[in-house]
TORKOL-4160 file (C-alpha; in steps of 0.2 Angstrom, whole numbers, padded with zeros to 4 digits, m for minus):
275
<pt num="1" X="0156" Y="0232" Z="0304"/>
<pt num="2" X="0171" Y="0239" Z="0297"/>
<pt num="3" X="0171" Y="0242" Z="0278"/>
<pt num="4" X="0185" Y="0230" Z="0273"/>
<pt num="5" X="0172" Y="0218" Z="0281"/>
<pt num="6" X="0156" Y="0221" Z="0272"/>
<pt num="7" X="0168" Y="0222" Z="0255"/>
<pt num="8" X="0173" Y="0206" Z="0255"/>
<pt num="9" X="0156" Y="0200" Z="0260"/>
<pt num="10" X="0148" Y="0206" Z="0246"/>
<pt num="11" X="0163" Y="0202" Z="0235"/>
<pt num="12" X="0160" Y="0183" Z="0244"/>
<pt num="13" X="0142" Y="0184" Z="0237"/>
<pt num="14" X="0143" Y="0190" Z="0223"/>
<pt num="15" X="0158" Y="0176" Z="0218"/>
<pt num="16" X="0144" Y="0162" Z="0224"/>
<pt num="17" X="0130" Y="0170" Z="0213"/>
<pt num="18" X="0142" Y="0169" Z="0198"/>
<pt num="19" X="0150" Y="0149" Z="0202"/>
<pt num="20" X="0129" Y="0143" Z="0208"/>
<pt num="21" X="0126" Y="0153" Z="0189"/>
<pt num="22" X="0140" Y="0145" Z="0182"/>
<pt num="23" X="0135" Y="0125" Z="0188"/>
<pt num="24" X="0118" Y="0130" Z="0181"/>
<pt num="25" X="0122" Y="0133" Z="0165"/>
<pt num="26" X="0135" Y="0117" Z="0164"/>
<pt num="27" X="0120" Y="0107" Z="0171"/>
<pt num="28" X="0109" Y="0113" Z="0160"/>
<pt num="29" X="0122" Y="0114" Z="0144"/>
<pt num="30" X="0125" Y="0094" Z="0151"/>
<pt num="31" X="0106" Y="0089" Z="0150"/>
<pt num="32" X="0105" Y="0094" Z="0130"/>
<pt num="33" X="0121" Y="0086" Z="0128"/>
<pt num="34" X="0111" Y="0070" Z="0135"/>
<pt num="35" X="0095" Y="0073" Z="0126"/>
<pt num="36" X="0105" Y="0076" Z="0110"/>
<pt num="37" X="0113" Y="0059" Z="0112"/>
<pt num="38" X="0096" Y="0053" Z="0115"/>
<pt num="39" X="0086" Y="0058" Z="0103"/>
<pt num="40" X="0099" Y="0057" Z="0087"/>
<pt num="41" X="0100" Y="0037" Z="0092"/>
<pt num="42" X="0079" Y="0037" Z="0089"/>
<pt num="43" X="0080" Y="0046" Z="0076"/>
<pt num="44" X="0095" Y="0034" Z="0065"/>
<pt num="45" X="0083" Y="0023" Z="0066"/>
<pt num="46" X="0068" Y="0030" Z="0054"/>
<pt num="47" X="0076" Y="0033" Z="0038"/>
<pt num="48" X="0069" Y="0047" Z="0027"/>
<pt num="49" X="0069" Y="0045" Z="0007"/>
<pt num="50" X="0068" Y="0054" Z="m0007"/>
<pt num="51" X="0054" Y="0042" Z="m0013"/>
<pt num="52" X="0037" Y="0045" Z="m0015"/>
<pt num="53" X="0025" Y="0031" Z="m0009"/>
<pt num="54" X="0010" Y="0029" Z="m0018"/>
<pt num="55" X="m0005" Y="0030" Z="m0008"/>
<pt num="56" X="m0026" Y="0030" Z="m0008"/>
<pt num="57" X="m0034" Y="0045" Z="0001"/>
<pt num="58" X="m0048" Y="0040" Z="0015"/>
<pt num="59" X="m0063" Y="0052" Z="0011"/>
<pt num="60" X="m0072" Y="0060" Z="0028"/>
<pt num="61" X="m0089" Y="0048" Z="0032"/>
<pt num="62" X="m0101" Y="0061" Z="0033"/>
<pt num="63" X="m0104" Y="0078" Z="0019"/>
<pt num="64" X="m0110" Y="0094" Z="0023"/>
<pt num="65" X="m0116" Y="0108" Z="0015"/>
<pt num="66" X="m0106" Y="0116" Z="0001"/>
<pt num="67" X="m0107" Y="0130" Z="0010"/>
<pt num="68" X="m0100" Y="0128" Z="0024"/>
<pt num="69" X="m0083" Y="0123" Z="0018"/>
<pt num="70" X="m0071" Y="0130" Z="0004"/>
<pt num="71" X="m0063" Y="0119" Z="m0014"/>
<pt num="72" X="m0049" Y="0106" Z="m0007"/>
<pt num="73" X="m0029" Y="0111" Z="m0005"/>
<pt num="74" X="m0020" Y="0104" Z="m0019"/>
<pt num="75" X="m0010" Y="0093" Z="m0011"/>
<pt num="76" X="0005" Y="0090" Z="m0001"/>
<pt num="77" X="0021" Y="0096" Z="m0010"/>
<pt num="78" X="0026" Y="0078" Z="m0015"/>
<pt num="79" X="0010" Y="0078" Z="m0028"/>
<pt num="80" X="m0007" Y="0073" Z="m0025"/>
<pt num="81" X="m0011" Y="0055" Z="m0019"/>
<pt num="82" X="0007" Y="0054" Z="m0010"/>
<pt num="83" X="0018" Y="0057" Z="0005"/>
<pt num="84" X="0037" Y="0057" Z="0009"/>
<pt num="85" X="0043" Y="0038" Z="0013"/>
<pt num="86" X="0049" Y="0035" Z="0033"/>
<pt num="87" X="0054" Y="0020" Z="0036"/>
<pt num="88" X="0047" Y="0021" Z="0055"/>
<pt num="89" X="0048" Y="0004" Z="0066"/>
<pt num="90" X="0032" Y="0007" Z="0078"/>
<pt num="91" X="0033" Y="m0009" Z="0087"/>
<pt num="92" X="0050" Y="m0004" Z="0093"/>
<pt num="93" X="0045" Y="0015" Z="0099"/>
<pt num="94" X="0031" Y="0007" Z="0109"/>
<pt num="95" X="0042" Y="m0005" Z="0116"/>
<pt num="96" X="0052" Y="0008" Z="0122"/>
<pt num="97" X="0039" Y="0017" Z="0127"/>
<pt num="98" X="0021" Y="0013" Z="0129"/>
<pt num="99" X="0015" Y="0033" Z="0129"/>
<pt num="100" X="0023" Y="0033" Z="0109"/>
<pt num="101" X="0007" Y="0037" Z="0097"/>
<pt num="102" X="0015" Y="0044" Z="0081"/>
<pt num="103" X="0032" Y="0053" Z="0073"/>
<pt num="104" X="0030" Y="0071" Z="0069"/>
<pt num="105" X="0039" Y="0078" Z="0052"/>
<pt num="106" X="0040" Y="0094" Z="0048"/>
<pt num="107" X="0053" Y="0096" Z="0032"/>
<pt num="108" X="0053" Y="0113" Z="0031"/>
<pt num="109" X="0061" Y="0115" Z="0049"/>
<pt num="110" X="0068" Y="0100" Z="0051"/>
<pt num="111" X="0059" Y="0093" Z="0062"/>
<pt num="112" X="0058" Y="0075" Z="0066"/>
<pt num="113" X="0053" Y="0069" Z="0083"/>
<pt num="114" X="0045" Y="0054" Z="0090"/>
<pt num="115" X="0028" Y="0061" Z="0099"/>
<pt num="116" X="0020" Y="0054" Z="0114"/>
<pt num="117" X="0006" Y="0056" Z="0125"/>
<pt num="118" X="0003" Y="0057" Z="0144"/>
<pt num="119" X="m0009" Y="0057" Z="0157"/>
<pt num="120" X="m0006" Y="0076" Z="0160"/>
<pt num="121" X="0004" Y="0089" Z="0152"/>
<pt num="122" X="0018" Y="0090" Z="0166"/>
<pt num="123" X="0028" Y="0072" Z="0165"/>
<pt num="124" X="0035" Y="0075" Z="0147"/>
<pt num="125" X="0039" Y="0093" Z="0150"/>
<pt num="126" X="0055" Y="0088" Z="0160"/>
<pt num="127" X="0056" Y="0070" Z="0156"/>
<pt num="128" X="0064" Y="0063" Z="0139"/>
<pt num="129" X="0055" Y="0049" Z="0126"/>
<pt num="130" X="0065" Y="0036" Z="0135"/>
<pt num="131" X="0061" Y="0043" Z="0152"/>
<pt num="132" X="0077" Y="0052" Z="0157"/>
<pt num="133" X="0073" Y="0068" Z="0169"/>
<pt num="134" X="0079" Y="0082" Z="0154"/>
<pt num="135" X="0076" Y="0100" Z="0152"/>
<pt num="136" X="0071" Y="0095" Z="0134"/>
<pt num="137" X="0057" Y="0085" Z="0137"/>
<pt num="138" X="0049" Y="0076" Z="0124"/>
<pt num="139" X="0036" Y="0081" Z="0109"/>
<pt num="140" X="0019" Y="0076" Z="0117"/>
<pt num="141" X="0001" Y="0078" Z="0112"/>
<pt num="142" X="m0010" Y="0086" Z="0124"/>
<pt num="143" X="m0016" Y="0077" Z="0135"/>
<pt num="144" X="m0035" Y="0082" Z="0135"/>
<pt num="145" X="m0035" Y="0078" Z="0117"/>
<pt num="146" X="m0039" Y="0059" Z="0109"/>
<pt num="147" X="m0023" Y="0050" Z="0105"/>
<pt num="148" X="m0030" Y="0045" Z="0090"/>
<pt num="149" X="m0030" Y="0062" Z="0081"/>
<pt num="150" X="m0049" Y="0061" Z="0080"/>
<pt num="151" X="m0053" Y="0079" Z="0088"/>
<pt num="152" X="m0057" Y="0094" Z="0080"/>
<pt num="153" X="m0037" Y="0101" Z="0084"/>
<pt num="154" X="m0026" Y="0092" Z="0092"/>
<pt num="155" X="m0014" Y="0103" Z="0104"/>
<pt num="156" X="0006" Y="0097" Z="0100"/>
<pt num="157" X="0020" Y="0104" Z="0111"/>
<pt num="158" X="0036" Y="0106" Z="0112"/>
<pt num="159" X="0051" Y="0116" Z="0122"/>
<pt num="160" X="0060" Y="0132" Z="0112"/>
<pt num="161" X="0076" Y="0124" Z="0115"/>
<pt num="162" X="0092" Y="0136" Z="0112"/>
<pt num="163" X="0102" Y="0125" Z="0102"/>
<pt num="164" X="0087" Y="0123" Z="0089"/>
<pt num="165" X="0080" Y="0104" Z="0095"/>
<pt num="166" X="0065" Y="0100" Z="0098"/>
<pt num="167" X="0051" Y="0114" Z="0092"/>
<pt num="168" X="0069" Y="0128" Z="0096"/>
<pt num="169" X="0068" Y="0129" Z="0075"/>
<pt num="170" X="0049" Y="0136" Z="0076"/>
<pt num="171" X="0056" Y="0154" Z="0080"/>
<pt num="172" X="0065" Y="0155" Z="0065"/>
<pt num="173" X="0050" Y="0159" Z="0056"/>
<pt num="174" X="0047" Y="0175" Z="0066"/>
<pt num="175" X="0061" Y="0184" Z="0055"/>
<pt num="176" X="0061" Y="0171" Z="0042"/>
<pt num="177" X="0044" Y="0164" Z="0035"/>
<pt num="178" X="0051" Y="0157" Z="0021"/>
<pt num="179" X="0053" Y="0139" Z="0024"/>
<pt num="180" X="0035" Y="0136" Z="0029"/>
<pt num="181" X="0028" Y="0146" Z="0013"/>
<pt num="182" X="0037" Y="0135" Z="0004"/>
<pt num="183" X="0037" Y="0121" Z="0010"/>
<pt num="184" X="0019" Y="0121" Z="0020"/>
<pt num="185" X="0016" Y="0104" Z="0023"/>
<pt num="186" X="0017" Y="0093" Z="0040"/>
<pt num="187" X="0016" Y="0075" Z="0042"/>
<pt num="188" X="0010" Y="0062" Z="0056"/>
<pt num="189" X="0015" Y="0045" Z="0057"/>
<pt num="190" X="0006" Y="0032" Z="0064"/>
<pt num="191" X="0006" Y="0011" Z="0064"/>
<pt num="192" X="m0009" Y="0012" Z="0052"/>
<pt num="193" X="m0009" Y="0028" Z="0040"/>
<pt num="194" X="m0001" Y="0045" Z="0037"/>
<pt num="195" X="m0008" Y="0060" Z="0038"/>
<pt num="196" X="m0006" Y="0075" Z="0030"/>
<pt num="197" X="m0007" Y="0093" Z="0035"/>
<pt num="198" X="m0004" Y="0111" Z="0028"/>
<pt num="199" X="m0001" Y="0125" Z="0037"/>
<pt num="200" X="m0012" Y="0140" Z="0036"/>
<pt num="201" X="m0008" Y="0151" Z="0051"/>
<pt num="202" X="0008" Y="0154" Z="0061"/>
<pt num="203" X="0006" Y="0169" Z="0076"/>
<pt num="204" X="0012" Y="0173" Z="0092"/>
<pt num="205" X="m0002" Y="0173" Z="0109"/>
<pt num="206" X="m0002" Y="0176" Z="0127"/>
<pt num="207" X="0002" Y="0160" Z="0141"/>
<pt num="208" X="m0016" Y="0160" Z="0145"/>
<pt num="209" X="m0023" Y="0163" Z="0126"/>
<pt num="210" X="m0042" Y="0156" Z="0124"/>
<pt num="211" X="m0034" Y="0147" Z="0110"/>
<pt num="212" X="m0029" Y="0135" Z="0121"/>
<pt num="213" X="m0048" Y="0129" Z="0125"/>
<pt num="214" X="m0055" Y="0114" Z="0115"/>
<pt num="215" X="m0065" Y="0116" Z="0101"/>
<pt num="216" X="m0080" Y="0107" Z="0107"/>
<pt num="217" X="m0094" Y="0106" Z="0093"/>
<pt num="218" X="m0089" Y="0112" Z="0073"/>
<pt num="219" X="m0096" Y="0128" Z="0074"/>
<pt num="220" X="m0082" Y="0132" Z="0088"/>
<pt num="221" X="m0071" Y="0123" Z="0077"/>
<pt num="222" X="m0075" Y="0133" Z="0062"/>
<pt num="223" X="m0074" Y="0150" Z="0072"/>
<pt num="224" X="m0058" Y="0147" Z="0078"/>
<pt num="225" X="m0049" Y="0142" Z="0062"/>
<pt num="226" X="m0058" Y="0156" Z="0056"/>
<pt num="227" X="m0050" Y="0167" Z="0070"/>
<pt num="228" X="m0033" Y="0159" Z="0067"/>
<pt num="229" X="m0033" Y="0166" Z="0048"/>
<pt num="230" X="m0037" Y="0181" Z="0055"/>
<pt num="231" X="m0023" Y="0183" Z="0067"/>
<pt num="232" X="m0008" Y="0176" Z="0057"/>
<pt num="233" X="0007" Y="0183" Z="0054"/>
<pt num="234" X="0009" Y="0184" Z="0035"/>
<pt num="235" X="m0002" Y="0179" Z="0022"/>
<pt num="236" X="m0003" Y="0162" Z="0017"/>
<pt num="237" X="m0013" Y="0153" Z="0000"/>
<pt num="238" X="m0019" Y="0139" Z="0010"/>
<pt num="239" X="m0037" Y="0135" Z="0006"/>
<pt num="240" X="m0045" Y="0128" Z="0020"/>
<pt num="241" X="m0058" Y="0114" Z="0021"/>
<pt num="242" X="m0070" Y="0116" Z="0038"/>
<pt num="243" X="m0071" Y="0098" Z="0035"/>
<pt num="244" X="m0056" Y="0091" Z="0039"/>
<pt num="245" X="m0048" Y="0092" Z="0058"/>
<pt num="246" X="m0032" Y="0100" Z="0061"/>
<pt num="247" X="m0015" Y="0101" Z="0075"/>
<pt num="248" X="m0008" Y="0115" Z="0082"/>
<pt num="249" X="0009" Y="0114" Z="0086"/>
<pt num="250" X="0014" Y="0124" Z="0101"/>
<pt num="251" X="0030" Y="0132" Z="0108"/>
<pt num="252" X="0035" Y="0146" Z="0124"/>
<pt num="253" X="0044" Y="0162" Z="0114"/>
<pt num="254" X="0052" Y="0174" Z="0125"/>
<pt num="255" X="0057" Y="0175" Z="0144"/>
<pt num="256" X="0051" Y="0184" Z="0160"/>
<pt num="257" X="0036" Y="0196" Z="0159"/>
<pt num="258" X="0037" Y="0195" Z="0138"/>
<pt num="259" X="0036" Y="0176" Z="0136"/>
<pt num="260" X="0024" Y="0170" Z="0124"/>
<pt num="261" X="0020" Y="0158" Z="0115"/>
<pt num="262" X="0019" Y="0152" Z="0096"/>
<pt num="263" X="0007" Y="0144" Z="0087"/>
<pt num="264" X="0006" Y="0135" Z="0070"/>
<pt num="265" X="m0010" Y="0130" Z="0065"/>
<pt num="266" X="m0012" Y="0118" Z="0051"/>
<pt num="267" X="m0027" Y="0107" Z="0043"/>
<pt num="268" X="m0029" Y="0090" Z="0036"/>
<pt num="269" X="m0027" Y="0088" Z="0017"/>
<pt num="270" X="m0025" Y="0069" Z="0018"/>
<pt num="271" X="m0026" Y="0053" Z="0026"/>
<pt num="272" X="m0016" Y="0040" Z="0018"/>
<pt num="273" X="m0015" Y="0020" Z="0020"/>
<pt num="274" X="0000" Y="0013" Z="0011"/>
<pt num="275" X="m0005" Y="0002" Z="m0002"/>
């Protein structure tokens, strides 16, 4: 094969690699337009005030021994005994679609997502709230986990999307810890209470951590919280109580060989029911 031949071959192949490279990138570029579109409809409809609402905390059923456990958190940011007003229409999500179980909020990094839950943890990686095959997936609770919030820790995911949607803000914090140290608090919205959360761990783990598994009886529990103090980025002034349950929320960090993923565990200083 002469020279000139096998030149414009590989100039050939290498114009095709860049045009396949270039289509991927408008496609993808094209499904966060979509999912953008998508989600910023949902999310005009729950309308986020300023307000306070009043609410009566629900004490855990069942007391353990002083110690086992540590003095309560204060409180969430907006004073003890209250949470930040949504006005979130349930019946509506549901209808939309039937895997809905709550609305995550996360001011701090602005975060504000409807949350579903599927029959595995594959669906809702590619597949939007209202069902739309998307890179950007939705915000979905494990599915190994009760959808009632009632385990130990309850795994939440979401994709580190490039433009910053979905859990893309949670890698800010890796170079700026601020906003969470400030502003620790995390909030869960269902159709019969709220509950409350406060960060008190935020670290980076390997794909396959162990700290993935489910904590299965409290002492497992308690190691693990105890394990994610340990590992934690920075510092935090959380208190914890043993007794209440937690979330972790989860997100990939990296790419290749490096990824990653990031964790941000937090615990339950509140259940509310609006009076």
């Amino acid at each position: 094969m002469k020279k000139s031949t096998k030149k414009k071959i590989g100039i050939g192949i290498a114009v095709a690699v860049v045009a396949i490279a270039g289509i991927n990138i408008y496609i993808t570029q094209s499904q966060y337009a979509t999912a953008d579109i998508e989600y910023e409809d949902i999310v005009s409809g729950v309308r986020i005030t300023d307000e306070a609402v009043e609410a009566v905390p629900v004490e855990p059923a069942e007391e353990v021994a002083e110690d086992d456990f540590t003095s309560m958190d204060e409180g969430p940011v907006y004073d003890i005994g209250t949470y930040p007003k949504l006005e979130i229409d349930h019946e509506g999500l549901k209808a939309v679609n039937p895997d809905y179980k709550g609305w995550l909020y996360v001011p701090c990094l602005d975060i504000s997502y409807p949350v579903v839950r599927g029959t595995d943890n594959d669906h809702y990686l590619h597949h939007t709230f209202e069902g739309t095959e998307n890179v950007s997936g939705c915000i979905f609770i494990d599915s190994g986990c009760a959808k009632d919030m009632g385990d130990y820790n309850t795994f939440i995911y979401g994709h580190n999307m490039k433009n910053g949607s979905m859990f893309g803000s949670l890698r800010n914090l890796l170079s700026d810890p601020s906003p969470i140290l400030e502003d620790p608090y995390i909030y869960y919205y269902t159709e019969d209470g709220v509950y409350a959360y406060r960060t008190y761990s935020f670290h980076k783990v390997p794909p396959k951590s162990d700290y993935f598994i489910y904590a299965v009886t409290q002492q497992k529990y308690w190691d693990y919280i105890d394990r994610a103090i340990s590992d934690r980025s920075v510092d935090m002034d959380t208190v914890v109580d043993k007794r209440k349950n937690s979330i972790t929320l989860s997100t990939c960090n990296g790419a290749g060989e490096s990824k990653q993923r990031f964790l941000i565990h937090a615990v339950n200083v509140g259940y509310y029911k609006p009076v």
